[in-house]
C-alpha positions in Angstrom: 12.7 5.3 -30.4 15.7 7.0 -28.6 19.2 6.8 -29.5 21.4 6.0 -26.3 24.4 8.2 -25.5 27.1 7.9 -23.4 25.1 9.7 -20.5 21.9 8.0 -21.0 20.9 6.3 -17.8 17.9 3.9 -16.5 16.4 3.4 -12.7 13.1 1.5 -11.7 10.6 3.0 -9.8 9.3 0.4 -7.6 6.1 1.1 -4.5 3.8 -0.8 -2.6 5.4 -4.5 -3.0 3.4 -5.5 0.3 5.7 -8.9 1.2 3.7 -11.1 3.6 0.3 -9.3 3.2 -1.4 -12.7 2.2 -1.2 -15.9 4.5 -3.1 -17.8 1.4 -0.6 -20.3 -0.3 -1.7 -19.1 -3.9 -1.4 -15.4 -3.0 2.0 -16.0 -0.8 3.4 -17.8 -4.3 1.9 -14.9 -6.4 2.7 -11.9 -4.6 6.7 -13.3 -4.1 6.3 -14.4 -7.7 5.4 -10.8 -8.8 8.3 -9.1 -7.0 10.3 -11.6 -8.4 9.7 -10.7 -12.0 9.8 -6.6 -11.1 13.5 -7.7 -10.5 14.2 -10.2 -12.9 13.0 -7.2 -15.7 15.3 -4.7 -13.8 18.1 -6.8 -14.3 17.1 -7.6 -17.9 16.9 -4.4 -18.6 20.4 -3.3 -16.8 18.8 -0.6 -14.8 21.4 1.6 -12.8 19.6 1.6 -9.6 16.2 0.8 -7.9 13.8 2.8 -5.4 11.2 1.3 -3.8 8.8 4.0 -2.4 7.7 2.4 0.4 5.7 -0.8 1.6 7.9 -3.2 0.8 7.1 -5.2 3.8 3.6 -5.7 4.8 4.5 -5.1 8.2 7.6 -3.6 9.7 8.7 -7.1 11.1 7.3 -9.5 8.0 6.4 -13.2 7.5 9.7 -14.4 8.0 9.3 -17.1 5.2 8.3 -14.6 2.7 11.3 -12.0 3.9 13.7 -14.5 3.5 13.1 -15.1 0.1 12.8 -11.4 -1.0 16.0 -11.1 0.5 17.6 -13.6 -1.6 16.1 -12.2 -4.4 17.3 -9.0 -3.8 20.7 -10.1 -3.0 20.6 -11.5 -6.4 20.3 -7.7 -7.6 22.6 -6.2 -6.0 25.7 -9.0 -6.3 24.7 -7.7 -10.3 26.1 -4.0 -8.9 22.5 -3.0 -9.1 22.0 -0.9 -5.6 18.4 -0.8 -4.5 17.3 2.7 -2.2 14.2 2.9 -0.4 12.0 4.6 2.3 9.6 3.7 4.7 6.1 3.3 4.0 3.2 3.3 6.6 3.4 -0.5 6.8 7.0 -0.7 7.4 7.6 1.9 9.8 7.1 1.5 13.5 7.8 3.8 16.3 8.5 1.3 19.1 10.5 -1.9 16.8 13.1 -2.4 14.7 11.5 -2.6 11.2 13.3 -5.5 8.7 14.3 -2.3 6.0 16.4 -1.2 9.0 17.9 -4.5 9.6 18.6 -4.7 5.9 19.5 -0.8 5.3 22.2 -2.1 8.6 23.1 -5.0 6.5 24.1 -2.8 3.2 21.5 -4.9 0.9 19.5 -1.8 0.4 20.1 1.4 1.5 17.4 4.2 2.9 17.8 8.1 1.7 15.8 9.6 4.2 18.6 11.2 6.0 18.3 14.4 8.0 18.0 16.4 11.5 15.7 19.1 12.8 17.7 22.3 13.2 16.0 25.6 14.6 12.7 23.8 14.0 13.6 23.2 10.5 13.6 19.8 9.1 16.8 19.9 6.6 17.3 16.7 4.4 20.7 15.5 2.7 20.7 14.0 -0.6 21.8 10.4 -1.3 23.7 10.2 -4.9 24.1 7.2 -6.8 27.5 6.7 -7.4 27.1 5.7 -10.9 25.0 8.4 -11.9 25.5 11.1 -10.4 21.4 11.4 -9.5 20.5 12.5 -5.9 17.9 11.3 -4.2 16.5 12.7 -1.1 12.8 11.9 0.3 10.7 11.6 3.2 9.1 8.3 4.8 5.7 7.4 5.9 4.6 6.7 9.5 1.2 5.9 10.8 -2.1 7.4 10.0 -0.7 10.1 7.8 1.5 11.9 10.6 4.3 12.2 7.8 2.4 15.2 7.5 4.2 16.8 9.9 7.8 16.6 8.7 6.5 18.0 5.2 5.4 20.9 7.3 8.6 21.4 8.6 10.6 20.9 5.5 13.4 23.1 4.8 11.9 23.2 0.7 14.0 26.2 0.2 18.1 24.3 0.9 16.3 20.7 -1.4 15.4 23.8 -4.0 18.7 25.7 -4.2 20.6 22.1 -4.6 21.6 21.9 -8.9 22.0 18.2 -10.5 19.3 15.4 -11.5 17.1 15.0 -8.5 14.5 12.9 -7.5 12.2 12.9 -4.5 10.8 10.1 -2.6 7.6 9.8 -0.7 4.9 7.3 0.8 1.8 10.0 0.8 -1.2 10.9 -1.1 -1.2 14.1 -2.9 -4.5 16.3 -1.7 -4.3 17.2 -5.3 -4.4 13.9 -6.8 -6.5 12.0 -4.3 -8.5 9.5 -6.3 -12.1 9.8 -5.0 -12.5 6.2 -3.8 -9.8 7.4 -1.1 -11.8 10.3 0.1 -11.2 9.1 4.0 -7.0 8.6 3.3 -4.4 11.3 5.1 -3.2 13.8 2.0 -0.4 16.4 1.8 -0.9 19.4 -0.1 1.5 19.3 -3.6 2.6 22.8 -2.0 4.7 20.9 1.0 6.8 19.1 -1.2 9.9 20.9 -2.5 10.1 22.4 -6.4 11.4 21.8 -9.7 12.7 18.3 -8.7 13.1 16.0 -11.8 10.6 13.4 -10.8 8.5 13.1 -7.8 8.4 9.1 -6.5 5.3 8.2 -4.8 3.7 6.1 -3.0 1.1 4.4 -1.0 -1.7 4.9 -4.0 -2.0 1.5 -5.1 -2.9 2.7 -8.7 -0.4 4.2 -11.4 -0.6 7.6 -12.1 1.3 9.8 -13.6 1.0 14.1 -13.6 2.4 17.2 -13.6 1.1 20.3 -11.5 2.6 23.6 -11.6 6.4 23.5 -10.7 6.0 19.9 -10.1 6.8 17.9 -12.7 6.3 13.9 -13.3 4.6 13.2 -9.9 4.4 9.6 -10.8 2.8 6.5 -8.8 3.8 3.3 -9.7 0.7 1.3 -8.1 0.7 -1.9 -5.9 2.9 -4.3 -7.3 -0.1 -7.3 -6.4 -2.1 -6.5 -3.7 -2.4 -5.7 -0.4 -5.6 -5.3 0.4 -8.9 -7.1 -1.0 -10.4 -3.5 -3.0 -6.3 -4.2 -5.3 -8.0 -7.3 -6.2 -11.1 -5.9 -7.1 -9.3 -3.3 -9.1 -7.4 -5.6 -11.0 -10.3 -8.0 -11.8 -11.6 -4.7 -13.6 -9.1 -4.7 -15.4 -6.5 -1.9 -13.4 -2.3 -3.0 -14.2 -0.2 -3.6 -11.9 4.0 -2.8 -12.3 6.7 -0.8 -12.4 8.1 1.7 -14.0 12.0 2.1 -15.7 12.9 5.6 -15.9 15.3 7.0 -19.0 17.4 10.3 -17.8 20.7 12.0 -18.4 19.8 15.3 -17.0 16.3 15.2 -17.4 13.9 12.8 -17.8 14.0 11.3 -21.0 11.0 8.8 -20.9 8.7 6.7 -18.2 8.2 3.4 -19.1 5.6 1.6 -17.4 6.0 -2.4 -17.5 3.6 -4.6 -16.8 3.7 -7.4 -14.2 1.0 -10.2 -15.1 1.0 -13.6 -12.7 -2.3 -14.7 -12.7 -5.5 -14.1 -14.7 -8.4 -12.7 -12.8 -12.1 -12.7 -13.5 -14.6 -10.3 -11.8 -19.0 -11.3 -10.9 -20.9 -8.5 -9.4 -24.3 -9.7 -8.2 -27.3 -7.0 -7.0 -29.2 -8.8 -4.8 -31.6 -5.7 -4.4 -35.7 -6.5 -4.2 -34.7 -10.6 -3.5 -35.1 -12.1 -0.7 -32.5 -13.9 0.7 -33.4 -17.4 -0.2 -34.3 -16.7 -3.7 -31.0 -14.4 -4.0 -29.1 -17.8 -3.0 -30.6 -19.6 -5.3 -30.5 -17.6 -7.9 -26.7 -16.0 -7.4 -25.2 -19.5 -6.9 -27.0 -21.0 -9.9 -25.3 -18.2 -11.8 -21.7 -19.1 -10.8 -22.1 -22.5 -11.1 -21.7 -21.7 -14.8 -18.7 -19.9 -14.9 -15.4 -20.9 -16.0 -13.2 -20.3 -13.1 -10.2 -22.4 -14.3 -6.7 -21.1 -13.4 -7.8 -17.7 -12.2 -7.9 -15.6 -9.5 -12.2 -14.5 -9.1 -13.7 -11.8 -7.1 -17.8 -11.9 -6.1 -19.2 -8.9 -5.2 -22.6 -9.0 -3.6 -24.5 -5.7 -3.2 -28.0 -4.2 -2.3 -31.3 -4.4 0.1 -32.1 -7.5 0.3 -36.3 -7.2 0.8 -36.2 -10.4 3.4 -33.8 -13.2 5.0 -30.2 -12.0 6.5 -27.5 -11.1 4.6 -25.2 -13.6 5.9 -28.0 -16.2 4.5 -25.7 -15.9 1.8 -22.6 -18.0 2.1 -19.1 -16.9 1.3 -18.5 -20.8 2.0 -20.9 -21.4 -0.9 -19.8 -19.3 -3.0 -15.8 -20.3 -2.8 -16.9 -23.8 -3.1 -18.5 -24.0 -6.3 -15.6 -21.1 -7.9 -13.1 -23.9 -6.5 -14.6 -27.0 -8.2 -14.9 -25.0 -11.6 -11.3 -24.5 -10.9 -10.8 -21.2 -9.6 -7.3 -20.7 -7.9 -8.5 -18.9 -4.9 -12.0 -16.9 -4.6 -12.3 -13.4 -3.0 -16.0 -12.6 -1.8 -16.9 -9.0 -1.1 -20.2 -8.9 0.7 -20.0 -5.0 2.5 -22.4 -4.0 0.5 -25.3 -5.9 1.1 -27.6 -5.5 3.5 -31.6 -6.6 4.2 -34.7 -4.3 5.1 -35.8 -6.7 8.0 -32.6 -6.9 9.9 -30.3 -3.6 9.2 -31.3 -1.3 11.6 -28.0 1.1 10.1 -27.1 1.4 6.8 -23.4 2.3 6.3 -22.5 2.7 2.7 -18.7 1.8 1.6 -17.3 -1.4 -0.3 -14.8 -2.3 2.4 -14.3 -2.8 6.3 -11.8 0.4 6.8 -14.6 2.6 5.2 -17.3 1.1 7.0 -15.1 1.7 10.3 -14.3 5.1 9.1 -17.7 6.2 8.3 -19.0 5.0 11.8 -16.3 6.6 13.8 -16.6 10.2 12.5 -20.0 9.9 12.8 -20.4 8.5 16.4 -17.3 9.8 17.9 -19.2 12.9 19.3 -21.4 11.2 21.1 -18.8 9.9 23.6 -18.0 12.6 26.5 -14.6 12.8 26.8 -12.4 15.8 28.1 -9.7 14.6 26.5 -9.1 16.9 23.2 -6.9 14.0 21.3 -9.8 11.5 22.1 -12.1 14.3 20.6 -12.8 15.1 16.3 -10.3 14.3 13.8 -7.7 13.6 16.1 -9.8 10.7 18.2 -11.4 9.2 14.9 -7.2 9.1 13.5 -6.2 7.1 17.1 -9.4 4.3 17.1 -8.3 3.8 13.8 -4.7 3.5 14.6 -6.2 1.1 17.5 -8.2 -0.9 15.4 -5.1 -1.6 13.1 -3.0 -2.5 16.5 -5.6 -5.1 17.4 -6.3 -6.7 13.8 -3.3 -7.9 13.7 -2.7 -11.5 14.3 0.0 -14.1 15.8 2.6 -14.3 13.7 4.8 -17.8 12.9 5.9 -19.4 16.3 5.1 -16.7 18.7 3.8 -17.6 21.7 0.6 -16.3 23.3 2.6 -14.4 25.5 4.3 -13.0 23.5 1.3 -11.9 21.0 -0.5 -10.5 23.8 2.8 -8.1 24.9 3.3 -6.7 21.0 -0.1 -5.9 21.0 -0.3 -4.2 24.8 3.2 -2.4 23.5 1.8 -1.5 20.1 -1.3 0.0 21.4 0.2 1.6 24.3 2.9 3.7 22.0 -0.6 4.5 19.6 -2.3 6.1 22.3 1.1 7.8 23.8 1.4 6.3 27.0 5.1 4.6 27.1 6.5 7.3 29.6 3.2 6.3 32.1 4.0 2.6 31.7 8.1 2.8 32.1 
């Protein structure tokens, strides 16, 4: 237990909030629900300030249902004198729109730090400080596929270094360090591009919490997703991974990181190997099995995995399997069938528990077998933009835009991926 002084100050660490990533009813009421009650405890708890660490949004112009309401509840903080900083992440950057954190940053309800210029090649940052307490915060934003990367390179470290006070810096990037193994395929700085002997390090983008130290880096801390934003979040947290934020005690150090725990739903996790069944008696059997379970009031993800010996994998029904988790009262039903496959009709076997590793996986390894002369449709560099590509055309039709409109974002949005504005203006 700590005994507060005068100079004892408290500020939330908030990443990966994700507004708008489900169109699902329950999820769209859970996911707002679980922002909701980060702020509600921020405000409880009288923290001096807020940063959110990127990902806010789910995408740089959001569902404008789900926005609005953030906003309010956000407005909420801040009429409290509660000021709330952020920086881009990966989804809410883009290089050809005006993203909703700069329409909000314009509208003084949040406030970005990343503020800098290139001089002499040199990428030199300037600290934001909180009025209040004195802390300075200075960071750097995501952008697509990893290319952050580059502005770390750049970094003048050595002026960030020399600067004396409380500091903190901000980022949306995976540490090549710290890069959980289930993100093998994910863009990664090395720890050595980030400026030293900062007070805490603020990441984001790895939607689990973590918290580390590394030689003349101490507290690199992660918060985690806030929900989820993808379907492996809610596999994670069926398995029983928490999902918060963190409040962070300091006068001129650290004091303490306190993680707290954002619960809105229960969750409840079946894993079926379907390995050496065929595909009628795998069915039978796996349906059979979840006709039992008690489903009521939560959230339930199915995974199906292995070699099926006969039958077609999609002989077994998502459809099926949603509809008897929904009658034993499940409050939405998540199936995860990437890993199962059958003998008689896989003629490739791709190994990974989700779509963008699948995609991943099949890129790298059939990328050089297109002849291209090219060298950024070539290697790393062409696998980075098909990816980028593939993200451009998954997205879908937002909230009273017209088909016209749809199909000029997505023409705009995949010609500034593959660098073509200047041919096209």
């Amino acid at each position: 237990m700590f005994l507060w002084g005068e100079t004892m100050y408290k500020f939330a660490h908030i990443s990966d909030c994700h507004i708008g990533a489900n169109r699902d009813p329950v999820l769209k009421n859970l996911e707002f629900t679980a922002f909701s009650k980060a702020l509600d405890v921020c405000v409880r708890e009288k923290v001096d300030f807020i940063l959110i660490t990127g990902d806010l949004f789910h995408a740089n112009i959001p569902d404008m249902e789900m926005a609005n309401e953030a906003v309010k509840k956000m407005k909420e903080v801040t009429d409290k004198g509660i000021p709330i900083y952020v920086i881009y992440g990966s989804h809410d950057y883009s290089p050809n729109q005006t993203s909703m954190v700069d329409i909000l940053d314009s509208a003084g309800l949040i406030k970005k730090i990343v503020k800098g210029k290139i001089v002499d090649g040199k990428l030199k940052l300037e600290f934001t400080v909180d009025p209040k307490t004195g802390a300075k915060l200075v960071g750097i934003s995501a952008r697509k596929a990893g290319l952050e990367k580059n502005y770390f390179e750049i970094l003048d470290r050595e002026s960030l270094e020399k600067e004396q006070g409380f500091k903190i810096f901000a980022f949306h990037s995976a540490i090549l360090e710290l890069k959980p193994e289930f993100l093998a395929e994910m863009e990664a700085v090395p720890v050595s591009l980030l400026p030293r002997g900062f007070d805490y390090y603020a990441g984001g983008h790895i939607h689990q919490h973590c918290e580390t130290s590394l030689p003349n880096y101490p507290r690199i801390v992660y918060p985690g997703a806030l929900f989820a934003g993808y379907p492996r979040d809610f596999e994670q947290s069926a398995n029983g991974v928490s999902r918060g934020f963190l409040i962070i005690h300091f006068d001129d150090k650290v004091k303490a990181v306190n993680l707290h725990e954002v619960h809105v739903c229960d969750y409840l996790y079946y894993e079926y190997d379907a390995s050496n069944k065929n595909s009628v008696q795998a069915r039978k059997e796996l349906l059979e099995e979840l006709s039992q379970i008690d489903a009521q009031g939560k959230v339930v993800v199915v995974k199906v995995k292995g070699e099926l010996s006969g039958g077609r994998a999609s002989d077994i029904s998502a459809h099926e399997i949603r509809n008897i988790l929904t009658e034993n009262g499940a409050i939405h039903v998540i199936v995860n069938r990437y890993g199962l496959t059958s003998k008689e009709y896989t003629a490739l076997k791709v190994m990974g528990d989700d779509v963008a590793t699948i995609e991943s996986r099949l890129i790298k390894e059939n990328i050089g077998a297109v002849h291209v002369t090219n060298e950024e449709l070539k290697g790393e560099k062409g696998v980075k933009l098909a990816l980028e590509i593939l993200k451009v055309l998954r997205q879908g039709q937002k909230l009273n835009e017209s088909k016209k409109d749809y199909m000029e974002r997505i023409q705009k949005a995949a010609i500034e991926v593959l660098g073509l504005g200047e041919v096209f203006r």
